[in-house]
C-alpha positions in Angstrom: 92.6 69.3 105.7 95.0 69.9 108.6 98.7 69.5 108.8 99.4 68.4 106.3 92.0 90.3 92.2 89.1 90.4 91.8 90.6 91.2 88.6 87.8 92.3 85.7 87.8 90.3 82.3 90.4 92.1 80.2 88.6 93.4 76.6 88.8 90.7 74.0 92.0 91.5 71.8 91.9 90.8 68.2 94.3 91.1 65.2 93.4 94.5 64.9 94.1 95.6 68.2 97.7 95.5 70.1 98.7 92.0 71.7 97.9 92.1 75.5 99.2 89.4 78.6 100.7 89.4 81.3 104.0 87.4 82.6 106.8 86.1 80.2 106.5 82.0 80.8 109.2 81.4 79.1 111.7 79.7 81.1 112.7 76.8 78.7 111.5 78.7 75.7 115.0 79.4 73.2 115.3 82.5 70.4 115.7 81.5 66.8 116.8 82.7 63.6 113.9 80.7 61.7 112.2 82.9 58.9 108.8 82.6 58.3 106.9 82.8 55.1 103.2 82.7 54.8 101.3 82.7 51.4 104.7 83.7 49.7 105.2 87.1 52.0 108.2 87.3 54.3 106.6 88.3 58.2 108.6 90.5 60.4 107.6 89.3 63.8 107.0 91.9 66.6 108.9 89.1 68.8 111.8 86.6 68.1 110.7 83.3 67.3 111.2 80.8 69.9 111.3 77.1 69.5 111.0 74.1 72.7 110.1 70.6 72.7 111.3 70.9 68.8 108.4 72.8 68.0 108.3 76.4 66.8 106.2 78.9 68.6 105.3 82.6 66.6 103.6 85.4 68.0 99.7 85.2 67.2 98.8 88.6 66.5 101.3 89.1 63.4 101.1 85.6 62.2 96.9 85.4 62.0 96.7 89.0 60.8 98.4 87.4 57.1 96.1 84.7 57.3 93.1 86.6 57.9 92.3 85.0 61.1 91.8 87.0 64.8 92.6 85.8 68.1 90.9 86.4 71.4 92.5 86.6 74.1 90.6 86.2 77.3 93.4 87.1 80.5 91.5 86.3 83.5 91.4 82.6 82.9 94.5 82.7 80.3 92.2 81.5 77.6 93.2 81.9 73.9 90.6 81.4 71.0 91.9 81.4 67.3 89.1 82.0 64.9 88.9 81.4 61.1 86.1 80.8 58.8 84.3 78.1 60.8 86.8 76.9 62.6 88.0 77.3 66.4 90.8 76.5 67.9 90.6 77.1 72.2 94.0 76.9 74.5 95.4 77.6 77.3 98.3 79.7 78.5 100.7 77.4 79.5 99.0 74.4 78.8 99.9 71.4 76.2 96.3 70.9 75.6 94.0 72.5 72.8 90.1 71.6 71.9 88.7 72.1 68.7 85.0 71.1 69.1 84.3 68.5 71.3 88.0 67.0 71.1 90.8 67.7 73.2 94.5 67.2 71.6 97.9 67.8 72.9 99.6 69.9 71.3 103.0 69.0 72.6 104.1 72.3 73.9 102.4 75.4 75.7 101.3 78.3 74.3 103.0 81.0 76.7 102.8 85.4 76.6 106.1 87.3 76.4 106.0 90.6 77.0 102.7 91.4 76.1 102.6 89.3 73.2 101.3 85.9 73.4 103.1 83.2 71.1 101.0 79.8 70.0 103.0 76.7 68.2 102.8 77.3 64.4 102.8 74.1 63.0 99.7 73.0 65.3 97.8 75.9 64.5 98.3 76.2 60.9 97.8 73.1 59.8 94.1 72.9 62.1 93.5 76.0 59.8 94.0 74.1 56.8 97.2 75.6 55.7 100.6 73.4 54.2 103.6 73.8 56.7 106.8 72.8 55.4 110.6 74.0 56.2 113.5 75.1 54.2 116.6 73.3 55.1 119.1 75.8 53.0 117.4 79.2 54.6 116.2 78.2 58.1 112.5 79.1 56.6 109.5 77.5 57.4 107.3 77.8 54.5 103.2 78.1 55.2 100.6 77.9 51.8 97.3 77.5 51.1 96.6 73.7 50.0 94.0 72.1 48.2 94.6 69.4 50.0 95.2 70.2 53.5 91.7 69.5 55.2 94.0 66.7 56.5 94.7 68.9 59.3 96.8 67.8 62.7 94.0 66.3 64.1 93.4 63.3 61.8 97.5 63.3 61.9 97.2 62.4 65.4 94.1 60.5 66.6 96.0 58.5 69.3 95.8 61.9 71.0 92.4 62.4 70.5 90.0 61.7 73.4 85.9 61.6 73.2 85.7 62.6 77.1 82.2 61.2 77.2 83.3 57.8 77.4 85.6 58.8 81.1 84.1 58.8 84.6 85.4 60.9 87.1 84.5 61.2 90.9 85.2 64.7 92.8 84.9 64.3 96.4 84.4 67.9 97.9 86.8 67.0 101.4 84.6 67.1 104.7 80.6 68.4 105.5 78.2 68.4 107.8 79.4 67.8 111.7 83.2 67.1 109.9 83.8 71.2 109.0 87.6 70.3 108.4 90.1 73.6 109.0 88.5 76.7 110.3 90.0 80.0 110.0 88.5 83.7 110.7 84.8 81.9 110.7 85.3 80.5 107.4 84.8 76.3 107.5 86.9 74.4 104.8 83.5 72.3 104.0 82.4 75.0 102.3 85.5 75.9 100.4 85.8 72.2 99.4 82.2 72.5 98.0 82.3 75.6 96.1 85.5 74.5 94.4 84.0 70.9 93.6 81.0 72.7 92.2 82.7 74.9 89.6 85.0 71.7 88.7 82.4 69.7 87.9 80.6 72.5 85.9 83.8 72.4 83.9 84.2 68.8 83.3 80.7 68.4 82.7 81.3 71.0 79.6 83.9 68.9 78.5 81.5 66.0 77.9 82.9 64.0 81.0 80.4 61.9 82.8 80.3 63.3 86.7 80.0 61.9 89.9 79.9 64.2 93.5 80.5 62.4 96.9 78.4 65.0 97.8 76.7 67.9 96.5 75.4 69.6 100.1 77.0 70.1 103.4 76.1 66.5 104.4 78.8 64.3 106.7 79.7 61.1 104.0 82.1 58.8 105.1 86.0 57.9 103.9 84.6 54.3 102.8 81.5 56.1 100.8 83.6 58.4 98.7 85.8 55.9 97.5 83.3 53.2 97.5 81.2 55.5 95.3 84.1 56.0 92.5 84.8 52.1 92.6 81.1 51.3 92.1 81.4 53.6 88.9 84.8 51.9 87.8 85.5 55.8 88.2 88.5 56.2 85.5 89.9 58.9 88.6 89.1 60.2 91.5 89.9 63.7 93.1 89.3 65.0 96.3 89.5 68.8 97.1 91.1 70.2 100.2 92.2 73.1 101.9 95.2 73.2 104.6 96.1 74.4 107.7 99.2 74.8 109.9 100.1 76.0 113.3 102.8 78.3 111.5 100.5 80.8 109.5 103.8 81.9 107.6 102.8 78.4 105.3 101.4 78.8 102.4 101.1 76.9 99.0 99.5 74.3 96.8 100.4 70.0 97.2 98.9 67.0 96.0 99.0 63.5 97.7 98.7 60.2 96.6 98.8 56.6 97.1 102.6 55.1 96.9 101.6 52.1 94.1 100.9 51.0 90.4 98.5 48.9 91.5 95.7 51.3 90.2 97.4 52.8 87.0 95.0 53.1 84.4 96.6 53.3 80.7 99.4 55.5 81.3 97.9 57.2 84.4 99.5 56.3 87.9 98.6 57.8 91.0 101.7 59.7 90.9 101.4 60.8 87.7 98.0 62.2 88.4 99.6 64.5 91.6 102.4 65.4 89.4 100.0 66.5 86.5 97.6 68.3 89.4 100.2 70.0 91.3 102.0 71.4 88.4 98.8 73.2 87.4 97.7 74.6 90.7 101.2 76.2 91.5 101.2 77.4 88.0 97.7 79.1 87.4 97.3 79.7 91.0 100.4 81.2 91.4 101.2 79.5 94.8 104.2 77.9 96.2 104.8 75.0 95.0 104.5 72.6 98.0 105.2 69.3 95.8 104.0 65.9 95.9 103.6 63.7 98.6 103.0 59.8 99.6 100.1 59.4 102.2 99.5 55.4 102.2 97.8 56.0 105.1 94.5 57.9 103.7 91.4 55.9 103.1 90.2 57.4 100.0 93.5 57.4 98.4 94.0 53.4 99.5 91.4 52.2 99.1 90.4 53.6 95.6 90.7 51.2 92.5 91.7 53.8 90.7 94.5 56.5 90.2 93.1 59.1 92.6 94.7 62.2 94.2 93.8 64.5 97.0 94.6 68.6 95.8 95.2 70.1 98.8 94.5 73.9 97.0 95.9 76.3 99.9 96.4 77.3 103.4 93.8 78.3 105.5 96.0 79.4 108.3 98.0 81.7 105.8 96.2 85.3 106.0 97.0 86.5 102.6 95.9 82.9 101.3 92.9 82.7 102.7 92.1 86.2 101.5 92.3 84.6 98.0 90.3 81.8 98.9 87.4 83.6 99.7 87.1 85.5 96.4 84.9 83.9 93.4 88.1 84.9 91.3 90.4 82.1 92.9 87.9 80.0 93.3 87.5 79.5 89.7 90.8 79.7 89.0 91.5 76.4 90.9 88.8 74.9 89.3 90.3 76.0 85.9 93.3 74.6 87.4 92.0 71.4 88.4 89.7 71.1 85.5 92.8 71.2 82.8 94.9 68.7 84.9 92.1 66.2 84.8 91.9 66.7 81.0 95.4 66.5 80.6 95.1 63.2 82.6 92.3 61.6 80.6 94.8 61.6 78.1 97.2 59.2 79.3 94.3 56.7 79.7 
């Protein structure tokens, strides 16, 4: 929309083998002096223990080595799997939200690497393992046992959190098509950007159990008035339409979202601003792009004239050499679908 690496999948790491990530994410993230216990042995972490958001974050490796757990670790799309027994438990680097089967919690903080090692909220974790958490007031110890009684795990704690995603409908709207190629830069249309993104979006959500609908799923010319009219004939829970910039000055670069300037179309907790906040704040993070912010366009048709809180993602800038290198590789790509992807789940759950 106008004005307005190919990196190879690092080997799984398990307990066994040395904790691997890259980039420290922990801005916000402070050191304590808790002890932890697990099944009545003192651990000696390879890492402080840090605590945010009141909750207490340990280093994964150490910690599911005593319970006789593994983690996978998965750095091309940040993706952490904790395994044990039967049970799996998928997040995110820097992401609130976790699934364990076909439900989707939030966690209340991220899950972050520091230095190599990557630290995952203990309380959340161990309890979804079927373990007792409870803390020592006259040490600073948090205490973790087996229970015979702990298949109450977190996620019957906290069912207000708890989202079945097939019951959500959301429209992506793949900017442009046909005759209406958008920005062009170095013979590259943003049609076909939009399109590829929008396709490996919706492959994502569809994963997720969320019920799908494309404005378009070709390079085909639809209308402003179609694509929202298409996610109000749905009663479309939100809409998202995928964009690419461009700029007379090729020195801009970066990631912004736009949306409509009212609560007229909130949805639960979910306003339109919200939704651009939520998006924004997870391209510029996993893409790594300047973060361009948030921005008011009453003026858009499919942002005005959706029933619904809707946001257009404008992903990067066309005009911007070393972005649109990026945007041509499958790699990015999918990481702004990823992007995209956990924004919209972290969404849902304000509805």
């Amino acid at each position: 929309m106008k004005k307005l690496v190919a990196v190879a999948l690092m080997g799984i790491i398990s307990v066994s083998s040395i904790g691997f990530c890259f980039g420290s994410g922990t801005i916000g993230y402070g050191k304590t002096n808790i002890g932890v216990v697990i099944k009545g042995k003192s651990v000696a972490f390879e890492r402080s223990v840090t605590i945010k958001n009141g909750r207490i974050l340990i280093p994964a490796r150490t910690a599911l080595n005593y319970m006789g757990a593994r983690i996978e670790w998965y750095e091309k799309i940040g993706k952490i799997e904790i395994v044990s027994n039967n049970k799996n438990i998928i997040m995110y680097n820097n992401s609130k939200i976790a699934y364990i089967g076909n439900e989707a919690i939030d966690m209340g903080v991220e899950p972050y690497c520091q230095k190599g090692t990557v630290m995952i909220p203990l309380r959340f974790v161990m309890e979804n393992l079927g373990m007792k958490v409870s803390y020592s007031k006259d040490n600073s110890t948090v205490l973790i046992s087996s229970s015979e009684n702990s298949s109450r795990s977190l996620v019957n704690d906290r069912k207000d959190t708890i989202k079945n995603f097939s019951s959500f409908r959301v429209v992506i709207d793949p900017g442009h098509g046909g005759a209406d190629t958008g920005a062009r830069a170095q013979g590259i249309y943003e049609k076909n950007l939009n399109l590829d993104i929008a396709k490996r979006l919706n492959t994502l959500l569809k994963a997720k159990g969320v019920a799908t609908y494309m404005t378009r799923t070709t390079d085909k010319y639809v209308s402003l008035y179609q694509r929202s009219g298409l996610a109000n004939s749905v009663d479309a829970d939100l809409f998202i339409s995928i964009h690419n910039n461009a700029q007379e000055q090729r020195k801009v670069s970066g990631s912004m979202s736009l949306y409509y300037p009212t609560g007229s179309t909130k949805k639960g907790n979910l306003s339109g601003y919200e939704l651009a906040s939520i998006v924004q704040n997870k391209l510029s993070g996993s893409l790594n792009t300047n973060d361009l912010g948030i921005y008011k366009r009453p003026n858009l048709a499919v942002l005005r004239t959706s029933k619904m809180p809707a946001v257009l993602a404008e992903i990067g800038y066309m005009t911007n050499s070393a972005e649109l290198r990026k945007l041509k590789t499958q790699d990015f790509r999918d990481k702004a679908a990823k992007a995209l992807e956990e924004a919209i789940i972290e969404a849902l759950l304000k509805i």
